[in-house]
N, CA, C and O atoms as a GROMACS GRO file, in nm:
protein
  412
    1UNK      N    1   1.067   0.619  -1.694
    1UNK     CA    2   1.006   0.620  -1.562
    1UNK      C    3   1.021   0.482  -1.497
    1UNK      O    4   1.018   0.378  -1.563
    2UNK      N    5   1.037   0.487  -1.370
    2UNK     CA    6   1.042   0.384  -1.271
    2UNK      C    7   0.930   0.316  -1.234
    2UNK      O    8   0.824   0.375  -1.253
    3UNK      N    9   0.926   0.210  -1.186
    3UNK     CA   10   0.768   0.172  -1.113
    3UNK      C   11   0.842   0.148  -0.966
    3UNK      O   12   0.962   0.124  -0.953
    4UNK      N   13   0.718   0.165  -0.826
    4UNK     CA   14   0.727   0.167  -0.784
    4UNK      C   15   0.640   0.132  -0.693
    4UNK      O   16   0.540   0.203  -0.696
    5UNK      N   17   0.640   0.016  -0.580
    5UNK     CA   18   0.532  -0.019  -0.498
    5UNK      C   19   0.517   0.076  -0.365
    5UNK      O   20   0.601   0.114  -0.284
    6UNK      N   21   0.376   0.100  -0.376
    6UNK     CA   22   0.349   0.162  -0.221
    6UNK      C   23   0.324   0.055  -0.136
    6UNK      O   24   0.216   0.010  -0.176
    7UNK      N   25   0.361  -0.012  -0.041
    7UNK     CA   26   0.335  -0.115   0.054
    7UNK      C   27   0.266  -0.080   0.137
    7UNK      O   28   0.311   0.006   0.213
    8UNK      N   29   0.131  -0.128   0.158
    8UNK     CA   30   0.030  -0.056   0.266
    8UNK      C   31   0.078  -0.158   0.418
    8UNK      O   32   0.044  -0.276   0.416
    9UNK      N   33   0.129  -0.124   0.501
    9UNK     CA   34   0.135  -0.235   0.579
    9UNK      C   35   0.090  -0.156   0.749
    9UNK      O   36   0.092  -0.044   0.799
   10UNK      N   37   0.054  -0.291   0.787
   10UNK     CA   38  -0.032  -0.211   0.924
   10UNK      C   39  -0.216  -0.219   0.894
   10UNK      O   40  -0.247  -0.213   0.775
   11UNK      N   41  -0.292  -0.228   0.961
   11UNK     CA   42  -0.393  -0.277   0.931
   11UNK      C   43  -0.520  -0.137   1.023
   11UNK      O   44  -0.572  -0.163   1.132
   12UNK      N   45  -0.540  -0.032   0.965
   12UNK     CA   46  -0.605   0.071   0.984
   12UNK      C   47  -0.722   0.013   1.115
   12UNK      O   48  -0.764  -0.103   1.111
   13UNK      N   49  -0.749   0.076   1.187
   13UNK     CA   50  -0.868   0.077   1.319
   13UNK      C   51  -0.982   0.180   1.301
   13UNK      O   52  -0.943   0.285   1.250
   14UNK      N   53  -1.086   0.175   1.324
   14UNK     CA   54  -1.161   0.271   1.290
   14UNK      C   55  -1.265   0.225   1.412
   14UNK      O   56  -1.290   0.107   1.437
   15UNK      N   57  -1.312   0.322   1.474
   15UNK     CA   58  -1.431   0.275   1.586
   15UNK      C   59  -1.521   0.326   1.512
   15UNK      O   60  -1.578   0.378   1.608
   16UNK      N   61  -1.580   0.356   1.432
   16UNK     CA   62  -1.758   0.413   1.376
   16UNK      C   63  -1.687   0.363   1.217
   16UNK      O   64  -1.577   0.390   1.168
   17UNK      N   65  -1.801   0.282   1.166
   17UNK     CA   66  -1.805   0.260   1.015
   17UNK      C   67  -1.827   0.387   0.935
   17UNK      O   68  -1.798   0.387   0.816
   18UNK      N   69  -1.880   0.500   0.996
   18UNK     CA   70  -1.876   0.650   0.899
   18UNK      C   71  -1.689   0.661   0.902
   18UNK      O   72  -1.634   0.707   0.801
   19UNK      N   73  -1.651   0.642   0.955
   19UNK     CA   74  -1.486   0.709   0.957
   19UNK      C   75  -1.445   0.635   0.883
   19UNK      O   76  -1.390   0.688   0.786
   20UNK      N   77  -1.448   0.463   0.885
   20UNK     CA   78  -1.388   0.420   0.765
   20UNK      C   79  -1.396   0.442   0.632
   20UNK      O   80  -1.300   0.447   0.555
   21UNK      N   81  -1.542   0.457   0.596
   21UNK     CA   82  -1.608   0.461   0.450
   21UNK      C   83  -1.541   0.625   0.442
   21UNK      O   84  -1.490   0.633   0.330
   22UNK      N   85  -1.522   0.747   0.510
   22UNK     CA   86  -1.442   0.870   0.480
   22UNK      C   87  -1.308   0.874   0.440
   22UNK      O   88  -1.255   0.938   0.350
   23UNK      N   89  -1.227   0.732   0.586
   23UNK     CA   90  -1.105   0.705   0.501
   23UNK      C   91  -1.061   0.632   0.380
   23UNK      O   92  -0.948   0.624   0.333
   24UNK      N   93  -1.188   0.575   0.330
   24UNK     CA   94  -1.171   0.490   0.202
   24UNK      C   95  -1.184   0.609   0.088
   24UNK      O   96  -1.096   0.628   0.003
   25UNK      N   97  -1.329   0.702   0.099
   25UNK     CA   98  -1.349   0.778  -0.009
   25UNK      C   99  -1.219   0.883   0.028
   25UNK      O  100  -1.262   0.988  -0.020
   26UNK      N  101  -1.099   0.913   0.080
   26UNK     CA  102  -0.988   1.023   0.059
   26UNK      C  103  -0.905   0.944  -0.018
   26UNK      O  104  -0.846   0.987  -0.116
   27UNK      N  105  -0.897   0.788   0.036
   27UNK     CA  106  -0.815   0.711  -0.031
   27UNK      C  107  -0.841   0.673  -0.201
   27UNK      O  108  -0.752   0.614  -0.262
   28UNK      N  109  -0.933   0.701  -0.251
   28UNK     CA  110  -1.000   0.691  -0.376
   28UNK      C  111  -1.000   0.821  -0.451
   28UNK      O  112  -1.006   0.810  -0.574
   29UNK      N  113  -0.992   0.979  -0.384
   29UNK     CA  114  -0.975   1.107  -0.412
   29UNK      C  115  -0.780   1.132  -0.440
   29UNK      O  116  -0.724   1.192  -0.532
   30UNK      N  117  -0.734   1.077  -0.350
   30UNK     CA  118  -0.603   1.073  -0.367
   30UNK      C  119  -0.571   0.975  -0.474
   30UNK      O  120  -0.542   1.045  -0.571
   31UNK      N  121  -0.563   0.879  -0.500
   31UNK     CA  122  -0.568   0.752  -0.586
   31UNK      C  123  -0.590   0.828  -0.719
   31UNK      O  124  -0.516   0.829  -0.817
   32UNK      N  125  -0.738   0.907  -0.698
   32UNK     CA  126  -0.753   0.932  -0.833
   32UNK      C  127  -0.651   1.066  -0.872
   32UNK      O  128  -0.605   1.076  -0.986
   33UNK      N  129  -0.624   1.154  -0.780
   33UNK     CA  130  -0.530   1.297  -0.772
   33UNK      C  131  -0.392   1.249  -0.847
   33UNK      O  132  -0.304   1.330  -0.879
   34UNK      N  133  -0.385   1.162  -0.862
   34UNK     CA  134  -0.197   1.102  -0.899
   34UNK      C  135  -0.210   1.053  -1.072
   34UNK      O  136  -0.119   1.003  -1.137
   35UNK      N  137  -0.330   1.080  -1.113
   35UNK     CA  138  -0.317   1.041  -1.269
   35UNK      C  139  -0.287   0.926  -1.292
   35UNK      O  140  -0.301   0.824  -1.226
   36UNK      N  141  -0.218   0.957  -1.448
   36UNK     CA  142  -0.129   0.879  -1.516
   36UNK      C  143  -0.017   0.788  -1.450
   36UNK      O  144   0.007   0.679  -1.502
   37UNK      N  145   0.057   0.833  -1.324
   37UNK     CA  146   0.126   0.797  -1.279
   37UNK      C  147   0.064   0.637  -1.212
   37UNK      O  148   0.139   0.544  -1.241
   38UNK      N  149  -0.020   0.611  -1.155
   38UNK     CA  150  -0.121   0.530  -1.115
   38UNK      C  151  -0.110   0.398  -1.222
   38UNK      O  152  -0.157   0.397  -1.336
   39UNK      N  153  -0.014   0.253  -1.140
   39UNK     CA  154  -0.031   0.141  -1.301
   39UNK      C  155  -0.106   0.080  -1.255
   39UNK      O  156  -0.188   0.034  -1.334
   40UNK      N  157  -0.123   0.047  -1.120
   40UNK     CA  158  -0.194  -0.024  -1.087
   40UNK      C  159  -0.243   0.031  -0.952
   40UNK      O  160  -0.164   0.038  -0.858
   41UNK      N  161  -0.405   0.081  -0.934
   41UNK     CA  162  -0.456   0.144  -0.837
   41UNK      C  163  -0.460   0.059  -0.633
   41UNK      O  164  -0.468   0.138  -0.539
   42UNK      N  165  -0.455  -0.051  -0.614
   42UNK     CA  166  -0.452  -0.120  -0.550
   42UNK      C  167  -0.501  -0.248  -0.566
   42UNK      O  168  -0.583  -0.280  -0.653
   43UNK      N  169  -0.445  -0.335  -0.473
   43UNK     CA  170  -0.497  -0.460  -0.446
   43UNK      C  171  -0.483  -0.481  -0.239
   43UNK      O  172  -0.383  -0.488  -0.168
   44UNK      N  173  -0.602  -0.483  -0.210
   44UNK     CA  174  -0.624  -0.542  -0.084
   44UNK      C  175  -0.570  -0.655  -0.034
   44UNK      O  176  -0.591  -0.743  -0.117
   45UNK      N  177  -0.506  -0.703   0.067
   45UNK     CA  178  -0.469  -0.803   0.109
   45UNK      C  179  -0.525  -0.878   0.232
   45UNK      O  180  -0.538  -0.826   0.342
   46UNK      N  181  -0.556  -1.001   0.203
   46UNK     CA  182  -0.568  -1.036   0.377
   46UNK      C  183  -0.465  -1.109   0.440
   46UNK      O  184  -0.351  -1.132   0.399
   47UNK      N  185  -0.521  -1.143   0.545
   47UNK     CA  186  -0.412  -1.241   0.649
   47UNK      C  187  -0.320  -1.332   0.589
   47UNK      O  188  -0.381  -1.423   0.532
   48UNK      N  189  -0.165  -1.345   0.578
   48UNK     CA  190  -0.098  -1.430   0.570
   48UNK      C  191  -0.094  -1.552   0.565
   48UNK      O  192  -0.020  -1.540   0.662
   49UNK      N  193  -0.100  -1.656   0.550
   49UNK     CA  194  -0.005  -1.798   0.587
   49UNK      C  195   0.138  -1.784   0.525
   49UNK      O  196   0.175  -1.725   0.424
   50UNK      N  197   0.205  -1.853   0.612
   50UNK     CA  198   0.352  -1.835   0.578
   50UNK      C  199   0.398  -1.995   0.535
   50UNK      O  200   0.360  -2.082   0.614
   51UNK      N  201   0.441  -2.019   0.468
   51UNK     CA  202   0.476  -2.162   0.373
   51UNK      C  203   0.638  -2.123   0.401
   51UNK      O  204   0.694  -2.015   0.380
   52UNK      N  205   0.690  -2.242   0.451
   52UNK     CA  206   0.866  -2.231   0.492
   52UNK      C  207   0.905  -2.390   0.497
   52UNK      O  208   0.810  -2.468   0.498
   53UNK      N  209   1.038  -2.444   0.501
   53UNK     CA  210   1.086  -2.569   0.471
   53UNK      C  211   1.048  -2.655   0.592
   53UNK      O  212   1.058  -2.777   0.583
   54UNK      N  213   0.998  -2.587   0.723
   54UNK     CA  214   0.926  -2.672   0.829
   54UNK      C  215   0.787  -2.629   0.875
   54UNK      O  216   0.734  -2.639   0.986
   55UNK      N  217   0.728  -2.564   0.729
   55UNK     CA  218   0.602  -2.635   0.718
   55UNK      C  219   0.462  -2.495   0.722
   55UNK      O  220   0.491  -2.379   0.692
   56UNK      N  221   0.390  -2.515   0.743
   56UNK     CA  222   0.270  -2.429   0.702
   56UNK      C  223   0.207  -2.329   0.849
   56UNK      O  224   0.177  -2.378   0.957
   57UNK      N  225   0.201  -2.220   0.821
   57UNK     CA  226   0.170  -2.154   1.012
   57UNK      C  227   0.072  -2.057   0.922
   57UNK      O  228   0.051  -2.043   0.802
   58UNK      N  229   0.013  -1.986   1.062
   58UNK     CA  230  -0.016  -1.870   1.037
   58UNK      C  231   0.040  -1.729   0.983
   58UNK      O  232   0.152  -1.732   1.035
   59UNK      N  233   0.035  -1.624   0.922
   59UNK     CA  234   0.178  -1.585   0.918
   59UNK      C  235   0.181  -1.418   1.004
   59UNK      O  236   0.067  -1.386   1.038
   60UNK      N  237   0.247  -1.356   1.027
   60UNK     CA  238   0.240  -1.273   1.123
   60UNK      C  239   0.158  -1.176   1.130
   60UNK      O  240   0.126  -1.149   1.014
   61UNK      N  241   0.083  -1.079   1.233
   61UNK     CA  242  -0.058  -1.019   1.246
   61UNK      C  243  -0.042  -0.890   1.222
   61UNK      O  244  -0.094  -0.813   1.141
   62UNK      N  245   0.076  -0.873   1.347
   62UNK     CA  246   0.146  -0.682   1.354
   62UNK      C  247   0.194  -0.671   1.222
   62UNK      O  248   0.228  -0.762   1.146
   63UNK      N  249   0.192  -0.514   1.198
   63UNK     CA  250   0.256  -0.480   1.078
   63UNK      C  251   0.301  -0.546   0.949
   63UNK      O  252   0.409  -0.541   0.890
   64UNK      N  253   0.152  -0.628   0.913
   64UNK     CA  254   0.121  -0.725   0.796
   64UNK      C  255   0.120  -0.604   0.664
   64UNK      O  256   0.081  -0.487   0.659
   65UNK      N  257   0.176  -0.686   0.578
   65UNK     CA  258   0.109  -0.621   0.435
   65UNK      C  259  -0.021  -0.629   0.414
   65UNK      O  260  -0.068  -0.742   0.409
   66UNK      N  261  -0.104  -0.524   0.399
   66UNK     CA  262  -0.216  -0.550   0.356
   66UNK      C  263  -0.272  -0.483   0.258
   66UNK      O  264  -0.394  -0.477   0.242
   67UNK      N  265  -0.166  -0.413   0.166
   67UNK     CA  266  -0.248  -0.387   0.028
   67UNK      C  267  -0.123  -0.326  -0.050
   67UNK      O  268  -0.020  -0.308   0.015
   68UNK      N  269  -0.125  -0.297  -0.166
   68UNK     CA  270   0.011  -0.236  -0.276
   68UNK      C  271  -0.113  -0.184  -0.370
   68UNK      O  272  -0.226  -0.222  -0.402
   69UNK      N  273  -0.023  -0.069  -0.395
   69UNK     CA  274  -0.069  -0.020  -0.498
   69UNK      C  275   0.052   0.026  -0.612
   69UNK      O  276   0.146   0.088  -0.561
   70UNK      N  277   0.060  -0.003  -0.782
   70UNK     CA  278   0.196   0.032  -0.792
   70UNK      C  279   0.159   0.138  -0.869
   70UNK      O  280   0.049   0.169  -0.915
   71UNK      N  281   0.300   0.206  -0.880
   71UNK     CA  282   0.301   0.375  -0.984
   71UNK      C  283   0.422   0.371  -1.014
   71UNK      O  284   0.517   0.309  -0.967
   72UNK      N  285   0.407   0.481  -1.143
   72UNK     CA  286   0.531   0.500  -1.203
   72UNK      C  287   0.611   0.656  -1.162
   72UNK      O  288   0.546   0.759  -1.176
   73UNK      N  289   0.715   0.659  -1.127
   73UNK     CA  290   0.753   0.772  -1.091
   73UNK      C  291   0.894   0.845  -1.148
   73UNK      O  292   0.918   0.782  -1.251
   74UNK      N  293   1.003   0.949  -1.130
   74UNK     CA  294   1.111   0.969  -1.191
   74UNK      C  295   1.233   0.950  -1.117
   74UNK      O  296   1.339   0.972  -1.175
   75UNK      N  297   1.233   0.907  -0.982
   75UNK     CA  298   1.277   0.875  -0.915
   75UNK      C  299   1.200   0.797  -0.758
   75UNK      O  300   1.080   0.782  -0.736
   76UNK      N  301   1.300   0.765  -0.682
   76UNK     CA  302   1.264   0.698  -0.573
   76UNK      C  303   1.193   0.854  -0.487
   76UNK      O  304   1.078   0.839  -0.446
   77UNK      N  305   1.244   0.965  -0.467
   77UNK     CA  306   1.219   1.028  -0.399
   77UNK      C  307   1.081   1.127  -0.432
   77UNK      O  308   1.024   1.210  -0.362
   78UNK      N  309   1.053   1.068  -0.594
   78UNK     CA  310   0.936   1.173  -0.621
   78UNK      C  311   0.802   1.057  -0.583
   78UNK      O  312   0.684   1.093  -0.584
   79UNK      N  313   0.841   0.928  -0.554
   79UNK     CA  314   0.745   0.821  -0.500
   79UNK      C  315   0.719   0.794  -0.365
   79UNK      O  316   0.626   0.733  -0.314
   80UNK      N  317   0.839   0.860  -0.306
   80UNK     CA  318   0.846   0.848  -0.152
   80UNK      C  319   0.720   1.046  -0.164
   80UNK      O  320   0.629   1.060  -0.082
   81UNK      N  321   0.745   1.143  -0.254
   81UNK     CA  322   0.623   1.229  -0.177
   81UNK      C  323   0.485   1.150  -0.236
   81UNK      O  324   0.388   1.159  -0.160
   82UNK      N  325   0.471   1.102  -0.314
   82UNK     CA  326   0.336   0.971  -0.375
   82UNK      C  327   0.276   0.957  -0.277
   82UNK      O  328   0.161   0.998  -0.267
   83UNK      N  329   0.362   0.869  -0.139
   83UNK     CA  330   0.331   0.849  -0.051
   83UNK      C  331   0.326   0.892   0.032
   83UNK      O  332   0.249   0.821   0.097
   84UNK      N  333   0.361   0.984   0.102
   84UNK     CA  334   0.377   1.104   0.223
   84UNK      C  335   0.173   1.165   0.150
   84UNK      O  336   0.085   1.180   0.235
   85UNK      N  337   0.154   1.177   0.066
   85UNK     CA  338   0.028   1.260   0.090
   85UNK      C  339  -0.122   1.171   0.056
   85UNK      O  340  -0.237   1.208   0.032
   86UNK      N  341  -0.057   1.039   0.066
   86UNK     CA  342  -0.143   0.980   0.076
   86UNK      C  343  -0.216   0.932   0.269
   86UNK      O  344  -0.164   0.901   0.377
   87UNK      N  345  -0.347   0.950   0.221
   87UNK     CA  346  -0.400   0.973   0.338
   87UNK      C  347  -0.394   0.788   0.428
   87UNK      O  348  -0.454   0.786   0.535
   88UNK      N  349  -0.358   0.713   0.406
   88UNK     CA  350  -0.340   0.590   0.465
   88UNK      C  351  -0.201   0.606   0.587
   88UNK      O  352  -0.198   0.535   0.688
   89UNK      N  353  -0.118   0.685   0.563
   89UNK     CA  354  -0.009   0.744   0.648
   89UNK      C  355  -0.046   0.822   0.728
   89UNK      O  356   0.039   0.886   0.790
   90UNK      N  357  -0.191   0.843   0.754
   90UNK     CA  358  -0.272   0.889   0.905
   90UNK      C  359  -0.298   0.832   0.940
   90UNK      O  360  -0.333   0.873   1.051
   91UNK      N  361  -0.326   0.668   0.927
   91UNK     CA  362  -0.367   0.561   1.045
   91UNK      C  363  -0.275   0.424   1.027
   91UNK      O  364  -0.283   0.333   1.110
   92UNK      N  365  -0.179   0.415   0.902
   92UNK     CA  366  -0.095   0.299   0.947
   92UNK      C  367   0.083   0.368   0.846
   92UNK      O  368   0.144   0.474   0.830
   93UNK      N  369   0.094   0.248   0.812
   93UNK     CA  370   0.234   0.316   0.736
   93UNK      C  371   0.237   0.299   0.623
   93UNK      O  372   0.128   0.258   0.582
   94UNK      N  373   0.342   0.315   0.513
   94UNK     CA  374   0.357   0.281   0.332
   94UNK      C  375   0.516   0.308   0.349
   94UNK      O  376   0.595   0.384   0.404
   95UNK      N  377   0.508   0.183   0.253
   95UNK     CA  378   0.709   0.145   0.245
   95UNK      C  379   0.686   0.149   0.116
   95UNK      O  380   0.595   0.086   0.062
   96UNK      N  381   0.780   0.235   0.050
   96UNK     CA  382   0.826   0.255  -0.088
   96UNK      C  383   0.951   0.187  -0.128
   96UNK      O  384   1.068   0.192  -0.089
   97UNK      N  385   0.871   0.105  -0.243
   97UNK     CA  386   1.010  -0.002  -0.294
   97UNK      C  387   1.010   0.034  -0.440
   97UNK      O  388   0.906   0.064  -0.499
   98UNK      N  389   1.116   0.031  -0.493
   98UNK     CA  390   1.161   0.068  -0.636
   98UNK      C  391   1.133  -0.112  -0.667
   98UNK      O  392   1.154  -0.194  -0.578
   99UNK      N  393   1.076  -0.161  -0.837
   99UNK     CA  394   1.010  -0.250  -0.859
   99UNK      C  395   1.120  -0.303  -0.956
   99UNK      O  396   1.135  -0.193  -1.009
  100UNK      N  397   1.186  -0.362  -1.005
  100UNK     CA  398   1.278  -0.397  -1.121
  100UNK      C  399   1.205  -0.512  -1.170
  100UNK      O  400   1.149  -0.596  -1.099
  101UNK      N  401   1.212  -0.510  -1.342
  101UNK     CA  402   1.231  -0.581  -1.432
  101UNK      C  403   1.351  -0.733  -1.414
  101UNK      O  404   1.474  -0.744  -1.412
  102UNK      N  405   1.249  -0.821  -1.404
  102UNK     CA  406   1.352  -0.949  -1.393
  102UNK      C  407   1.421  -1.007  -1.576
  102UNK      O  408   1.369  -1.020  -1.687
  103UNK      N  409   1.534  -1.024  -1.528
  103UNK     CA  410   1.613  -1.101  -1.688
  103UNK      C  411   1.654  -0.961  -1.717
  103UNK      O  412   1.718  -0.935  -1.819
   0.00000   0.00000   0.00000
Protein backbone atom coordinates (compact mmCIF):
# COMPACT_ATOMS: atom_id res chain seq x y z
CA UNK A 1 0.00 0.00 0.00
CA UNK A 2 0.80 3.58 -0.81
CA UNK A 3 0.58 6.56 1.55
CA UNK A 4 -0.95 9.35 0.61
CA UNK A 5 -1.57 13.08 1.70
CA UNK A 6 -4.98 14.71 1.68
CA UNK A 7 -4.01 18.49 1.48
CA UNK A 8 -6.74 20.48 3.13
CA UNK A 9 -6.18 23.81 1.48
CA UNK A 10 -8.57 26.82 1.49
CA UNK A 11 -9.69 27.95 4.80
CA UNK A 12 -13.60 26.88 5.45
CA UNK A 13 -16.24 30.10 6.40
CA UNK A 14 -18.96 29.37 8.53
CA UNK A 15 -21.45 32.29 9.69
CA UNK A 16 -23.11 30.47 12.99
CA UNK A 17 -20.60 28.45 15.27
CA UNK A 18 -23.51 25.52 15.26
CA UNK A 19 -22.46 24.90 11.45
CA UNK A 20 -18.94 24.73 12.18
CA UNK A 21 -18.92 22.37 15.24
CA UNK A 22 -21.52 20.05 12.52
CA UNK A 23 -18.81 20.47 9.96
CA UNK A 24 -16.15 19.33 12.34
CA UNK A 25 -18.33 16.39 13.91
CA UNK A 26 -18.93 14.90 9.80
CA UNK A 27 -15.31 15.54 9.53
CA UNK A 28 -14.53 13.20 12.58
CA UNK A 29 -17.55 10.58 11.34
CA UNK A 30 -15.80 10.40 8.00
CA UNK A 31 -12.19 10.31 9.47
CA UNK A 32 -13.40 7.67 11.56
CA UNK A 33 -15.54 5.75 8.35
CA UNK A 34 -11.98 5.12 6.50
CA UNK A 35 -10.48 2.68 9.19
CA UNK A 36 -7.31 1.18 8.99
CA UNK A 37 -6.53 3.06 6.06
CA UNK A 38 -6.22 6.33 8.30
CA UNK A 39 -1.96 6.77 9.36
CA UNK A 40 -2.28 9.74 10.39
CA UNK A 41 -5.84 11.36 11.21
CA UNK A 42 -4.95 15.14 10.77
CA UNK A 43 -2.91 17.92 11.71
CA UNK A 44 -4.35 21.58 11.60
CA UNK A 45 -2.41 24.27 10.22
CA UNK A 46 -2.15 27.92 10.67
CA UNK A 47 -0.98 30.95 8.80
CA UNK A 48 2.24 30.71 6.91
CA UNK A 49 5.50 32.69 7.07
CA UNK A 50 7.42 32.12 4.09
CA UNK A 51 11.41 31.99 4.75
CA UNK A 52 13.20 32.58 1.06
CA UNK A 53 16.94 33.82 0.18
CA UNK A 54 15.52 37.61 0.44
CA UNK A 55 14.25 37.14 3.60
CA UNK A 56 11.22 36.53 5.98
CA UNK A 57 7.30 37.75 4.85
CA UNK A 58 4.12 36.77 5.57
CA UNK A 59 3.24 33.86 3.54
CA UNK A 60 0.18 33.71 1.31
CA UNK A 61 -3.67 33.91 2.70
CA UNK A 62 -5.87 32.54 -0.46
CA UNK A 63 -5.80 28.97 -0.88
CA UNK A 64 -3.29 28.28 2.11
CA UNK A 65 -2.64 24.80 3.36
CA UNK A 66 -4.33 24.40 6.31
CA UNK A 67 -4.37 20.90 7.45
CA UNK A 68 -3.13 17.10 5.96
CA UNK A 69 -4.25 14.27 6.94
CA UNK A 70 -2.23 11.07 5.65
CA UNK A 71 -3.66 7.43 4.54
CA UNK A 72 -2.69 4.51 3.05
CA UNK A 73 -4.32 3.50 -0.10
CA UNK A 74 -3.85 0.91 -3.38
CA UNK A 75 -3.53 3.34 -5.66
CA UNK A 76 -3.63 7.13 -6.41
CA UNK A 77 -7.17 6.82 -7.64
CA UNK A 78 -8.64 4.78 -4.69
CA UNK A 79 -7.23 8.06 -2.52
CA UNK A 80 -8.45 10.55 -4.86
CA UNK A 81 -12.35 8.70 -3.90
CA UNK A 82 -10.77 9.06 0.13
CA UNK A 83 -11.20 12.37 -0.78
CA UNK A 84 -14.16 13.12 -2.99
CA UNK A 85 -16.39 11.87 0.15
CA UNK A 86 -14.89 13.62 2.48
CA UNK A 87 -17.08 16.29 3.70
CA UNK A 88 -14.33 19.30 3.75
CA UNK A 89 -14.83 19.31 -0.30
CA UNK A 90 -18.24 21.12 0.56
CA UNK A 91 -16.67 24.24 1.76
CA UNK A 92 -12.97 24.34 0.51
CA UNK A 93 -10.75 21.89 -1.57
CA UNK A 94 -8.21 18.54 -0.94
CA UNK A 95 -5.20 17.89 -3.28
CA UNK A 96 -4.14 14.35 -3.27
CA UNK A 97 -0.42 13.72 -3.34
CA UNK A 98 1.14 10.25 -3.49
CA UNK A 99 3.91 10.47 -0.39
CA UNK A 100 7.38 8.61 -1.26
CA UNK A 101 9.93 7.18 0.90
CA UNK A 102 13.21 9.27 0.73
CA UNK A 103 16.82 7.19 0.05
Amino acid sequence: MAQFGLLYVGEPQFDDPNEAQAHQKQWFDWIGSLGDAVVNPGMPMGPPTRVTSDGVAPGPTEDRLTGITIVEAEDMDAAVEMAKSSPYVEVAAVDVVQIFQMG
